[in-house]
C-alpha positions as CSV (number, residue, x, y, z in Angstrom):
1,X,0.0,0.0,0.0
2,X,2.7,2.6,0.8
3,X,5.9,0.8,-1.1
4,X,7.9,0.0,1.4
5,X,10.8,-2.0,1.3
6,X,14.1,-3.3,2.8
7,X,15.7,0.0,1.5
8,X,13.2,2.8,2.8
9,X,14.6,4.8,5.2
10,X,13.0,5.8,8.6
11,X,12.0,9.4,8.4
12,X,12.9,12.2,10.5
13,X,11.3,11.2,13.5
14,X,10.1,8.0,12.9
15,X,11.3,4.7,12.5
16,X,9.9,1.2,9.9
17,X,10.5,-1.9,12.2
18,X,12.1,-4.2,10.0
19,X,12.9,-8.0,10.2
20,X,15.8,-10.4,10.8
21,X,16.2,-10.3,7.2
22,X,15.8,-6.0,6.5
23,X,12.5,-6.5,5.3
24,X,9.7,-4.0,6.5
25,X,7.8,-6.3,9.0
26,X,4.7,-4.1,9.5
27,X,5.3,-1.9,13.0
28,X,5.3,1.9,12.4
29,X,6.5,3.9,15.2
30,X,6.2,7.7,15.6
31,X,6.3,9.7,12.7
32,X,6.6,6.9,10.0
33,X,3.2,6.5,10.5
34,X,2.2,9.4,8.3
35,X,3.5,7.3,5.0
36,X,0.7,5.4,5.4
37,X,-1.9,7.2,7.2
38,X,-3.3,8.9,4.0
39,X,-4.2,5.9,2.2
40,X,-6.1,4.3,5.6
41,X,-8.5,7.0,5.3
42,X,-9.0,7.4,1.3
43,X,-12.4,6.6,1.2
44,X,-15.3,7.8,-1.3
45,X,-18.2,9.7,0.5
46,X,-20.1,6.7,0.0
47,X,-18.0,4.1,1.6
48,X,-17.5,6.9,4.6
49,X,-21.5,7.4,4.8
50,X,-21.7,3.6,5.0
51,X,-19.4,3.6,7.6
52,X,-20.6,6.1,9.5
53,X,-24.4,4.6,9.1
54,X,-23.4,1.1,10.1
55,X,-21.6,2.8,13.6
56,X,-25.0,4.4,14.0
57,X,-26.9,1.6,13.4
58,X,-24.3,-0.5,16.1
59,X,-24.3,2.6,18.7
60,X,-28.1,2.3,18.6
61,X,-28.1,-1.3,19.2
62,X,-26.4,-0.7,22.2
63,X,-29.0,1.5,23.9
64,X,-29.0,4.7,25.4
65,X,-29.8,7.8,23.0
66,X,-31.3,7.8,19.7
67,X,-29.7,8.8,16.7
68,X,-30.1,12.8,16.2
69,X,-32.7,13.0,13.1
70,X,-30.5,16.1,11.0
71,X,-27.6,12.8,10.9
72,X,-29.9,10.0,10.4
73,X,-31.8,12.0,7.9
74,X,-28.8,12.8,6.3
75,X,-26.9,9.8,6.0
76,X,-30.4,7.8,4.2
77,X,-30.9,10.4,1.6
78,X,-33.5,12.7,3.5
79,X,-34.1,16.2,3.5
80,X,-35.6,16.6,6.6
């Protein structure tokens, strides 16, 4: 996802855990977290209004408050 590999250096700040053989090995620590961080979030509005719909839908499930009608309206389509 973010192309690294045995030769990408640790930026300022940061540093790309690598294994017993120089590969990266998947830990980010610190700043080195920001190579990746923009492709964790790149999703279309309506893969994030899914998302946000499903959490909703979950928080609901669990009780308490209901969801505010200007965001639930919102998230299925009304204008209300």
């Amino acid at each position: 996802m973010a192309n690294f590999h045995w030769d990408t250096k640790n930026p300022d700040y940061g540093k790309i855990s690598k294994d017993e053989t120089g590969e990266p090995d998947g830990h980010l620590y610190e700043k080195a977290m920001d190579l990746v961080i923009r492709h964790v979030y790149d999703f279309t509005k309506e893969q994030k209004r899914e998302l946000f719909a499903n959490f909703l839908t979950h928080a609901a499930s669990l009780g308490g408050h209901e969801c505010p009608r200007f965001i639930c309206n919102g998230i299925n389509g009304n204008s209300e």
